[in-house]
N, C-alpha and C positions, 0 to 999 in steps of 0.2 A: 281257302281250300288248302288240303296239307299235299299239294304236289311237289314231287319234287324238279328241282331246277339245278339243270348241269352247269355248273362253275366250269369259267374260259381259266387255261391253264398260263399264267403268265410267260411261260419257257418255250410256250407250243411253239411262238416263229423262230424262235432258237434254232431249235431242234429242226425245224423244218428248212431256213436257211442253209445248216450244214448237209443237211440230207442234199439239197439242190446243188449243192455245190460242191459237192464228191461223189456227187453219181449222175447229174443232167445238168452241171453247168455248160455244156456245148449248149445242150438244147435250148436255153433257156433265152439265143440271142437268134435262134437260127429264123425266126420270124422276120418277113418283110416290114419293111418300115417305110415309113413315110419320108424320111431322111434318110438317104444312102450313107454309109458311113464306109470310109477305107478300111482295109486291113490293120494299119497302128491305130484308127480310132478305133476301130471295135478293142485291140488288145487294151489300149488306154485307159477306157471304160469299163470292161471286166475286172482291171486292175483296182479301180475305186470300185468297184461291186465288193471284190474279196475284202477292202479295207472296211469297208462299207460294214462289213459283215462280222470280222474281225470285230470291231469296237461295239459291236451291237453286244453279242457275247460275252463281250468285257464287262458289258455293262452302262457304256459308255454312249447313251442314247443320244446326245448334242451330239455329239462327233459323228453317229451314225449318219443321222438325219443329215450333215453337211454332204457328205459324202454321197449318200442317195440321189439329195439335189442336182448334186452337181450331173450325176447321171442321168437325168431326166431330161436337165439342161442341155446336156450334149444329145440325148436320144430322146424326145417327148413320149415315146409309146414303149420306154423299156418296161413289160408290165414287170419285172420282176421286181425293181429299181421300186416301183410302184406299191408293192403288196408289203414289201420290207416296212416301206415309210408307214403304208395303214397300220401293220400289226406294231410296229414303234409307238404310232399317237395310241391305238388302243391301248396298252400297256399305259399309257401316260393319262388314259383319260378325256383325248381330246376329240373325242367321236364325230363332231364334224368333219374335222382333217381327215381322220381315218377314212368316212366313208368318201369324202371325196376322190381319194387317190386308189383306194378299192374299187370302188366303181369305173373309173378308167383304165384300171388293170380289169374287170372282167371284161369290158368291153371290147379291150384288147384281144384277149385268151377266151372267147364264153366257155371253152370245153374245161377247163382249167380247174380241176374238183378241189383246191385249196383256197382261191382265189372267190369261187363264189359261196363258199363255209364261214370264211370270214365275214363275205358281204354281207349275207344272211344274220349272222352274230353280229354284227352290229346293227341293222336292221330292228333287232330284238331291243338292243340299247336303247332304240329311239322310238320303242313301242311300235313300228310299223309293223305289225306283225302278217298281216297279210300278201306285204310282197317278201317278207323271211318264212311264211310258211310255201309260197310258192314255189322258192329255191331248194328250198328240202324235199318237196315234192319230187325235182326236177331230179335234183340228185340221187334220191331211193330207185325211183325211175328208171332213172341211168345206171344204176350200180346195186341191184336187186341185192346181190350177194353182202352187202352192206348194210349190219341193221341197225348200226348208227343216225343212216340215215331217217331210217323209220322211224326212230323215237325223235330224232329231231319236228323231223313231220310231224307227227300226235302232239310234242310238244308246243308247236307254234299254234293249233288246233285249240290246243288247252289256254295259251297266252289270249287268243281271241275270242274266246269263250264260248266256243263250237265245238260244243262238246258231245253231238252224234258222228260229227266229222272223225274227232278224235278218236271215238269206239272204232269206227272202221277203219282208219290204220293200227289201232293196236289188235283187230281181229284180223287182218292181212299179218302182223307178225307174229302173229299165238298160230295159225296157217303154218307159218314159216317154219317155225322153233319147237311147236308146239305149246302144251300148259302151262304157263310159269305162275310163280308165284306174284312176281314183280309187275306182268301185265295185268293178275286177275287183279290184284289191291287195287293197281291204277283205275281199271274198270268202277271196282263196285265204288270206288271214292269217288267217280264220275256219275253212278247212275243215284248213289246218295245224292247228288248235288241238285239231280233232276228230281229230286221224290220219286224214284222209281227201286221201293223198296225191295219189292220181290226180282226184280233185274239183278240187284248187289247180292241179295242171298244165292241168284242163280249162279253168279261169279266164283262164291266161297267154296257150292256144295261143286263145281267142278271141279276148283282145285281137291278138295276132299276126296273127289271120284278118281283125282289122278295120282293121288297119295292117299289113299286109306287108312298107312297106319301114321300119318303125322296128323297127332294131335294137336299141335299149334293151331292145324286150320279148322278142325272141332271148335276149339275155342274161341277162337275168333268169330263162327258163328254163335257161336253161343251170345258171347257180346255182343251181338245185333241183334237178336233177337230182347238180350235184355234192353237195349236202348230200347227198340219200339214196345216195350212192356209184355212182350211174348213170352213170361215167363216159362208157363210149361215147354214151351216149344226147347226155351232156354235147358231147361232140368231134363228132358230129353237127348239131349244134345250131352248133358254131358255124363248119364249114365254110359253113352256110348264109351267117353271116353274112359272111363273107371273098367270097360268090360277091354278095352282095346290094352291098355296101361292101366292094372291095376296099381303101381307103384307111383303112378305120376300125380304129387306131391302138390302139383297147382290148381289143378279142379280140387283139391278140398277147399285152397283159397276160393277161389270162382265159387263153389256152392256155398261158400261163409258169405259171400255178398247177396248169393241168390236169398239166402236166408235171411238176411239181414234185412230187404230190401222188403220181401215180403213180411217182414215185422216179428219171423219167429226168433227169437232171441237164444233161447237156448240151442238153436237147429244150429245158427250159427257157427255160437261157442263151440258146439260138439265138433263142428268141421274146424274148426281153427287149431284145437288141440290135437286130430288127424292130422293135419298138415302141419304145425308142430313138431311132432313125433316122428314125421317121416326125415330120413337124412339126406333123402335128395332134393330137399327144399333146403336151397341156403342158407348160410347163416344171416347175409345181410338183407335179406327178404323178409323174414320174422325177427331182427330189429327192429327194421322200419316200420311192422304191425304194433311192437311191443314202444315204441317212441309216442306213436297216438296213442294209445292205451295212456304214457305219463300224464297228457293232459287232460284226457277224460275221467281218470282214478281219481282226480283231487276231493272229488266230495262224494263218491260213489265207492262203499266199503263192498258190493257186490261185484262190481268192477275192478276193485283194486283186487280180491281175491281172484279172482280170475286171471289176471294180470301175473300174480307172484305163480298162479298154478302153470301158466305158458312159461313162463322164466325155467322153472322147475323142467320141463319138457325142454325147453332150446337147451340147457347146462346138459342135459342127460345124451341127446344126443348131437351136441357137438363138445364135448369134455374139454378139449383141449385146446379152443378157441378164446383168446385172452376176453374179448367183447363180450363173449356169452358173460360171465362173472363182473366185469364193467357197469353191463344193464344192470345184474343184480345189483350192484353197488348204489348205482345211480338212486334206483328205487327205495331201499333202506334208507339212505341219505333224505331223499326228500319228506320219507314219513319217518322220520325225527330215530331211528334206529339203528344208532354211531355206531354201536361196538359191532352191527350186524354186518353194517355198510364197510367197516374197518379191514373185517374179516376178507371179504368179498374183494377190495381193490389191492389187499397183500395177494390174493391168490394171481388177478390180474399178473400183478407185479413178479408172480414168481413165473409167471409163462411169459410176459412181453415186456421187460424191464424198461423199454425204449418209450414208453408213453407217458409224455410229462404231465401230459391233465392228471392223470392219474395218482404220480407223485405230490403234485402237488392237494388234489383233493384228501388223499392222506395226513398230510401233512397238517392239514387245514383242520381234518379231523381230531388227531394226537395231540393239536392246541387245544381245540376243545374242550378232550375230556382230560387234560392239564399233565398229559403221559409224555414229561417233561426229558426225560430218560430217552425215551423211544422216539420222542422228537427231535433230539439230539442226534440220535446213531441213523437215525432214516434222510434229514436231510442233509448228511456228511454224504450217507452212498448216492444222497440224488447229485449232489454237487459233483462226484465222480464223473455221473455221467452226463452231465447236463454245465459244465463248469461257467457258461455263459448266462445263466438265470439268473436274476439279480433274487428273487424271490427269496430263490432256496437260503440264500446267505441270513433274508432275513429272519425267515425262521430257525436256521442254526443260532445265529445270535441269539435271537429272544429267549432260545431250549439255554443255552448257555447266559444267558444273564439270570436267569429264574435258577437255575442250579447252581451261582454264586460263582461260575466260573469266569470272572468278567475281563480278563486278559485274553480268555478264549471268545468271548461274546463281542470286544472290541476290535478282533483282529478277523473274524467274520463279519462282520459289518461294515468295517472301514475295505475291505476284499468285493464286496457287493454294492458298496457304493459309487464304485468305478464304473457300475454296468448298467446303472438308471441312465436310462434315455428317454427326454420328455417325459416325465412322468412326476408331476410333482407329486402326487398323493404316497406315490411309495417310496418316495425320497421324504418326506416327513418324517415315514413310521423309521426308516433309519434315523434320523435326527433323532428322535425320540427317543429311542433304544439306545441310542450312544450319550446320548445325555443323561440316561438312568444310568448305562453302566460304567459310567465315567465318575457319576457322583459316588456311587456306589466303592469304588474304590479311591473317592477322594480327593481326585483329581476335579476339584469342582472349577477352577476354571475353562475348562475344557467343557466340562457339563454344562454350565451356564451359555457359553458359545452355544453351543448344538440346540439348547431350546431356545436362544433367538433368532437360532438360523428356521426353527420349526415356526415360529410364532410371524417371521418375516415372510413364510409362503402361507401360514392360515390364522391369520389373526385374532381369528373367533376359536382356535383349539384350545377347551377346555378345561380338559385334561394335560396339557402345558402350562396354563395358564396358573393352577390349581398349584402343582407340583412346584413346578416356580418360584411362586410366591410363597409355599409353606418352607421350601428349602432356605429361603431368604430368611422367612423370619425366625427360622431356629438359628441361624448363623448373625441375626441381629442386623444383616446387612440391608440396604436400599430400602429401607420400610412404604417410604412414597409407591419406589415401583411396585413393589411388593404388595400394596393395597389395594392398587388400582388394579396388578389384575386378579387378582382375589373377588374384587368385587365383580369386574367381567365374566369372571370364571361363574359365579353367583348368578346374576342377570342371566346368562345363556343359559343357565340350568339350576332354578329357585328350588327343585326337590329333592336336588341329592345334600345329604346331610353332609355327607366328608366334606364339602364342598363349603358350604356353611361354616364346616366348622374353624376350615381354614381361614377364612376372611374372618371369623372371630379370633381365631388364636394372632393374625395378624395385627389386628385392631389391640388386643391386649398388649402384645410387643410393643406397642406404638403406645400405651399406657393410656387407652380408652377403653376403660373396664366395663363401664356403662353402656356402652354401645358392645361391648365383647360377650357383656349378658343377656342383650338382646338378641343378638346371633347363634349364639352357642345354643339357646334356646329354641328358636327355630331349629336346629341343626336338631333337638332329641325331639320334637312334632315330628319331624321327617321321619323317625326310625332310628336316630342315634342313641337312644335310651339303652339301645344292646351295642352300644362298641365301647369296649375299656377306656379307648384314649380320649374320645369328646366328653367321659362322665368325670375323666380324670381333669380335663380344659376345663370345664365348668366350677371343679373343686379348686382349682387354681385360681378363678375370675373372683370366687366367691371369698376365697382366702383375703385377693388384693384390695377386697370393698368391704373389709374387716366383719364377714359375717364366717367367722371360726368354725361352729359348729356346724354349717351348712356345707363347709369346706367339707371338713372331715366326714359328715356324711357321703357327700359327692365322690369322695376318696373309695371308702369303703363300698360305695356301690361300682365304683369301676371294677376294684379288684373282685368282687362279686362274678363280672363279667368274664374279666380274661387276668391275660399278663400286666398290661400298663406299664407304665415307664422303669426303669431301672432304681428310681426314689419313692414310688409309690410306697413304700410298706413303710420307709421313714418318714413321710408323711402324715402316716398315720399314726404311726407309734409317736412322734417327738409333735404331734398337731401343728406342724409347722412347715410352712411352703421353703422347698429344696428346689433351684431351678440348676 
């Protein structure tokens, strides 16, 4: 059941100690006792009461507890001494103790309206609820004016699951106070519980009769009627409300379900684009419509139109809301429409600069579609603002190694690689990017570092592997390692030609021509037949296994292609291999 249950307030015997003891610490000893105590032992005793109470506040619950004892010790029936130590173990948990020394303080004090609150509350800890609904009883009873006590009462009613009992103390306090909202829910959740449907309806349409113009409680009937399939009664219900508030923005929601539910589809749509339209329906209300929509759209082009036509409505009437333009983004992105999506998260960006998803989905984009420029100058300003991302850096570097700027691309990269925490995947791609632009200016031992450092967290990368080995064997150097991961590079991925072609051009390096013709061959099955430089590798393999003319053919069909090496055209002019 969804009732609600009052949380004990851990400070309450705080608070309630100081109270006792700046406004009825006389009273609190003026009780006969079973033990006479002189005049210095009463002062004695009050004097650890105060300390008592002191260290309680502090915090200092051992301390407390010592002090209380000791009180006890000298006075067996001090209830105050008493109720201190229960509401200490309660705080601590230890509800046996609690109730033990609780229950000697009421037995003490019975009139005593703090001492048996407590009892009762603990009483609840240990599921008796029937001698803690008695004491609520006892106390409403006793202190009518109090309707604390009342709900306590219903609530121990509802703990025992007496729950005609409990209507007629919440109908003694709806008496009291009159109609509240907070009894009638309690109500009809209780006459739900009994199958006493038309009992809960009679709960709502009260509250309704005692506010007629809050539509909240419209609604709410409304909602019960739709659980028990009462449609009309439902649609009914909230014509009311459209005549009461023609402006209120959530019966169109509500009638989008009614609609929905009875299978009209388009009755639906037409209420959801109403409530859409309307500006006193949130923004974050018809997100959250427009987020199920993302999942439902994926294979439904009737849906997905529907979808960008609400979008189009949320943007119009909240303009100035960064999230409205977000969702659009979000959507163009997913169905594959960069430049749309582009547009969409710069607008974001120009209302709520502060949103890094957003930066970076841009970002993500501008790599995309290779807008190497504007990839450049966007995540310098995210770096601005955001100077702890390790991300951003690495998309500055990449915009700046692709632009040849690689002094600028090394010095963003080696800046964001300070900020990778646990994260090997994107401590690689740094590796990687600094190994390109290290070689790229030369600096190959540095470069050769950085992809061992790539190839020591993923042994299986590729694309390291690949690069590696081809930069090896144009420099002539480590041919063994250089084979070996050429060939791994190979094995992980037998269909990319470049790939191939490397472990051929390595193989020739190594003066296995014969096996460089077999590779290099594979490599133009794959789709190398259209890149200059594999037609140009083959024109070389072909040269070194003295078939001339096949060279020179191979030659002029690279250049056919593209650019090809910087010797290519004296290759062909002087028929003679230039390395």
């Amino acid at each position: 059941m969804g009732f609600s249950i009052k949380q004990m307030n851990k400070y309450k015997y705080i608070i309630i100690s100081l109270f006792l003891l700046l406004t009825t610490s006389c009273g609190i000893f003026r009780h006969d006792k079973k033990i006479s105590l002189n005049e210095n032992q009463k002062l004695d005793n009050t004097s650890v009461f105060i300390d008592g109470c002191k260290e309680k506040i502090l915090g200092n619950y051992d301390k407390a507890v010592i002090h209380f004892l000791s009180c006890i010790k000298t006075d067996p029936d001090n209830a105050a001494a008493l109720y201190e130590l229960a509401g200490i173990y309660y705080v601590q948990k230890k509800n046996n103790e609690a109730i033990a020394f609780i229950k000697k303080a009421v037995k003490i004090e019975p009139e005593n309206v703090w001492y048996r609150q407590l009892y009762a509350e603990l009483l609840v800890t240990k599921k008796e609820y029937k001698d803690a609904t008695a004491i609520y009883e006892m106390l409403a009873k006793a202190h009518p004016e109090n309707m604390e006590y009342y709900f306590d009462w219903a609530l121990g009613y509802l703990y025992s699951a007496k729950y005609t009992e409990a209507i007629d103390v919440y109908n003694i306090i709806e008496q009291k106070i009159g109609v509240s909202e907070d009894i009638s829910i309690q109500k009809e959740k209780i006459y739900l519980q009994q199958n006493k449907f038309g009992k809960a309806v009679e709960e709502i349409q009260k509250l309704i009769n005692a506010y007629p113009s809050e539509t909240s409680y419209y609604n709410y009937l409304a909602s019960l009627y739709i659980s028990n399939n009462m449609t009309q009664e439902a649609y009914d219900v909230y014509q009311k409300i459209i005549k009461i508030d023609p402006d209120n923005a959530n019966v169109h929601l509500s009638l989008a379900d009614y609609y929905r539910i009875k299978g009209e589809k388009e009755k639906s749509y037409e209420e959801l684009k109403l409530a859409f339209s309307n500006v006193n329906l949130d923004i974050d209300s018809k997100v959250k419509i427009l987020l199920s929509y993302y999942a439902l759209t994926e294979n439904s082009n009737d849906l997905k139109e529907q979808a960008y036509t609400l979008i189009d409505l949320l943007i119009k009437t909240h303009p100035a809301e960064a999230k409205a333009y977000s969702v659009y983004g979000d959507f163009f992105y997913r169905d594959k429409k960069i430049t749309e999506a582009k547009d969409q998260y710069l607008k974001v960006l120009s209302l709520d600069s502060s949103r890094y998803a957003v930066w970076e989905q841009l970002l993500l984009i501008e790599s995309e579609l290779n807008n190497n420029t504007a990839l450049e100058n966007e995540s310098k300003r995210a770096i601005e603002l955001f100077p702890e991302q390790a991300g951003l850096y690495l998309f500055n570097g990449a915009a700046n190694y692709v632009l040849k700027k690689y002094d600028e691309a090394i010095l963003s990269l080696n800046k964001g690689i300070t900020l990778v925490v646990y994260n090997d995947n994107l401590l690689k791609q740094f590796y990687a990017y600094l190994g390109d632009a290290y070689y790229a200016r030369q600096d190959i031992k540095e470069a050769f570092s950085f992809y061992d450092k790539v190839l020591e967290i993923d042994p299986q990368n590729a694309y390291i592997l690949n690069n590696y080995s081809y930069y090896l064997s144009l420099r002539g150097e480590d041919l063994d390692k250089a084979e070996k991961m050429a060939k791994k590079a190979v094995d992980l991925n037998p269909d990319i030609s470049a790939y191939l072609d490397t472990y051929a051009w390595v193989l020739y390096k190594q003066g296995k021509y014969g096996e460089a013709e077999t590779w290099i061959n594979k490599a133009i099955e794959t789709g190398g037949s259209s890149d200059p430089d594999i037609m140009e590798h083959l024109g070389d393999v072909m040269f070194k296994l003295g078939q001339i003319e096949k060279a020179v053919d191979n030659w002029k069909k690279a250049k056919e292609k593209g650019k090809g090496s910087d010797l290519l055209n004296k290759k062909i002019n002087d028929r003679k291999l230039y390395e």
